[in-house]
C-alpha positions in Angstrom: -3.7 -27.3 19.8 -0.2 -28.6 19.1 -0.3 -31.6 17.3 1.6 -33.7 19.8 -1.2 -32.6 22.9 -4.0 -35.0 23.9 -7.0 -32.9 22.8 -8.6 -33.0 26.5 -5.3 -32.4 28.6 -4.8 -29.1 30.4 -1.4 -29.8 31.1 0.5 -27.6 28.9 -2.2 -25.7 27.8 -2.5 -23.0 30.7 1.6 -22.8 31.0 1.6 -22.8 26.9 -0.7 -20.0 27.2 1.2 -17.7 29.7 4.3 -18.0 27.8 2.5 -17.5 24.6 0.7 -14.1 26.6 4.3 -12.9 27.8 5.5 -13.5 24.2 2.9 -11.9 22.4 2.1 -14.6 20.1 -1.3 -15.7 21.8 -4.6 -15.7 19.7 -8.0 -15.7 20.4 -10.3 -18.1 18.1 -13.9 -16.9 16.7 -15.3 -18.7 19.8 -13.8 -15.9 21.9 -11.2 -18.3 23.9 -7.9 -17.7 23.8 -5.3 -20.0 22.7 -1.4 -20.1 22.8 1.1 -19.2 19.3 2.1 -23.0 18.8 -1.9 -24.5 19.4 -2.7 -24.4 15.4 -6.7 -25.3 16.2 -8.5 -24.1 19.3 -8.4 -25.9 22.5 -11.9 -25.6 22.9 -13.8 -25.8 19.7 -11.0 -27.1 17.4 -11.8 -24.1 15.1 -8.2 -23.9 12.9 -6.2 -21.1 13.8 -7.1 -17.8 11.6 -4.6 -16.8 9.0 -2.3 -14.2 10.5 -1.5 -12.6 7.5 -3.6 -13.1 5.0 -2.8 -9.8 3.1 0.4 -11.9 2.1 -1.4 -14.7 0.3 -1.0 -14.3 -3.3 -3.9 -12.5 -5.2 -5.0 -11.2 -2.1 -6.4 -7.3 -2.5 -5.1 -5.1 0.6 -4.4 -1.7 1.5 -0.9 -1.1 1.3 0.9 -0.2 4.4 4.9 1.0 5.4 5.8 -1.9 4.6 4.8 -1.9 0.7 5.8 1.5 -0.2 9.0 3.0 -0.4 7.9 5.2 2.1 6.1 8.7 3.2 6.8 11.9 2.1 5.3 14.9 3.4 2.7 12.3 5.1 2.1 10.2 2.4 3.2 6.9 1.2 5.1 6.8 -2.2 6.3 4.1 -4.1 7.8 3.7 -7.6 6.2 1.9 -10.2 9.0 0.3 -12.7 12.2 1.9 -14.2 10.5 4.4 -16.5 10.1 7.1 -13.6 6.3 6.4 -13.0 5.2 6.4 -9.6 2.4 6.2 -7.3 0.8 8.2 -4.0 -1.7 7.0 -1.6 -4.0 9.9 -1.6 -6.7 10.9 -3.9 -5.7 14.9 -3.7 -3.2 15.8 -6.6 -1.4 18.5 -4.2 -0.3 16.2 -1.4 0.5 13.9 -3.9 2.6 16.8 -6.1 4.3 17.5 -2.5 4.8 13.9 -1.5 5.9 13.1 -5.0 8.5 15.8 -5.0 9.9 15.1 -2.2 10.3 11.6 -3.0 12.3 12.4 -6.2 14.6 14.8 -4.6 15.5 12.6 -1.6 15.7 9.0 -3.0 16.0 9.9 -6.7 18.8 12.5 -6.4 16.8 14.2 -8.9 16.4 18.5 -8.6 12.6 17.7 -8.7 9.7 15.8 -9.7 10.2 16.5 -13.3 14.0 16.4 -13.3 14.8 19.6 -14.8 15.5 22.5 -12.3 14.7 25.6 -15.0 11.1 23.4 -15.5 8.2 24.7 -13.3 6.7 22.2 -10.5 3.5 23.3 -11.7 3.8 21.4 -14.7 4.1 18.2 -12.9 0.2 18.9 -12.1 -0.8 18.0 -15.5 1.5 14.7 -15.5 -0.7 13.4 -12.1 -4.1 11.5 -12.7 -6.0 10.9 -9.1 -8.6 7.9 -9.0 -8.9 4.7 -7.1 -6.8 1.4 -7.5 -7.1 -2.3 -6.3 -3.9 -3.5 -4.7 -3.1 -7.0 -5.4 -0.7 -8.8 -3.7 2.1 -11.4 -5.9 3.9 -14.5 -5.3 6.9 -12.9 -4.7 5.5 -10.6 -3.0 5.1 -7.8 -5.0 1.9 -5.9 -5.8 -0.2 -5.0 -8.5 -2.1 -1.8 -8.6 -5.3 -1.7 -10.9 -7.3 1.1 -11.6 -11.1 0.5 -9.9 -14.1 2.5 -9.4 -14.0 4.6 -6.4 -17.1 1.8 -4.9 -15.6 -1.2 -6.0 -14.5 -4.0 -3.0 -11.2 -2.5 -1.9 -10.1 0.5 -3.3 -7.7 3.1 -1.8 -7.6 6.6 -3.0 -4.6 6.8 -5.2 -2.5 9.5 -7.7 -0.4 8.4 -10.3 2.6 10.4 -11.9 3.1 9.1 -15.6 7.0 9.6 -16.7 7.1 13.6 -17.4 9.2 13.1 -20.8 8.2 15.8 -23.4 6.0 19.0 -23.1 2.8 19.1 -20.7 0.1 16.6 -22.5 -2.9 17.7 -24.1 -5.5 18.4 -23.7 -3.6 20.8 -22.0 -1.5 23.8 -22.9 0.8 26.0 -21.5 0.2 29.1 -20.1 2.2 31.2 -22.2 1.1 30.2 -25.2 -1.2 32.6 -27.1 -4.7 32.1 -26.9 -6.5 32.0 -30.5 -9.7 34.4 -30.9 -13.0 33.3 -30.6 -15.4 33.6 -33.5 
């Protein structure tokens, strides 16, 4: 109810209501009446108004949306992780995320592709992607924090990371051209 309203009177709460309906900003308490945008407790039960955004509380976990990436690319939201040239994808499959990741570099980077070098093969970004699940933790400022979790843990969202691509493919792995050693 707005703070200045007698808690009984109906008088501005029906015509606070239909403008807060043809505005948009009406809400409906956990008692299942509705109230108008400006009433900050229900009229009826005085439960306080629930947080409208609560994924924009500080240390709140969330699933990241539009809003907190940089965007989607080839269906899949991409956002860069620091100044180093690491990056993140919002899927747990390493080939959207190649595809999405790709594109991203070529189109907001400026960069020929993922690994910026043009005579490099896109395959050997593969081996540069680690899939798993992260917690997504929302800052002050309004940043994020991603933090790798168990795939059952309270919140996570099926993420692939791309680690700068400096330097030859990592081991374990090798590349395919090199000569395999005899066994025995």
């Amino acid at each position: 109810m707005a703070l200045d309203e007698e808690p009984t009177s109906t008088a501005t709460y029906f015509p606070s209501l239909a403008a807060s309906r043809d505005a948009g900003t009406a809400w409906t308490c956990r008692c299942g009446e509705p109230n108008p945008g400006d009433y900050d407790t229900c009229h009826f039960c005085q439960h306080p108004q629930p947080d409208p955004q609560p994924a924009a509380r500080p240390g709140t976990v969330f699933t990241p949306t539009d809003d907190d990436m940089e965007g989607a690319y080839a269906g899949v939201l991409v956002a860069s992780l620091g100044e180093d040239g690491d990056a993140l994808a919002l899927t747990g499959f390493k080939e959207r995320a190649l595809e999405a990741l790709d594109t991203y570099y070529r189109s907001v980077c400026g960069r020929p592709n993922l690994l910026d070098d043009a005579d490099r093969p896109l395959t050997d970004a593969y081996f540069f992607l680690d899939s798993g699940h992260a917690v997504f933790t929302r800052h002050a400022d309004g940043g994020w924090t991603a933090a790798p979790t168990a795939e059952d843990a309270e919140g996570a969202v099926a993420v692939t990371w791309f680690r700068s691509a400096d330097g030859p493919v990592p081991a374990p792995y090798g590349r395919h051209d090199q000569p395999k050693l005899p066994l025995g």
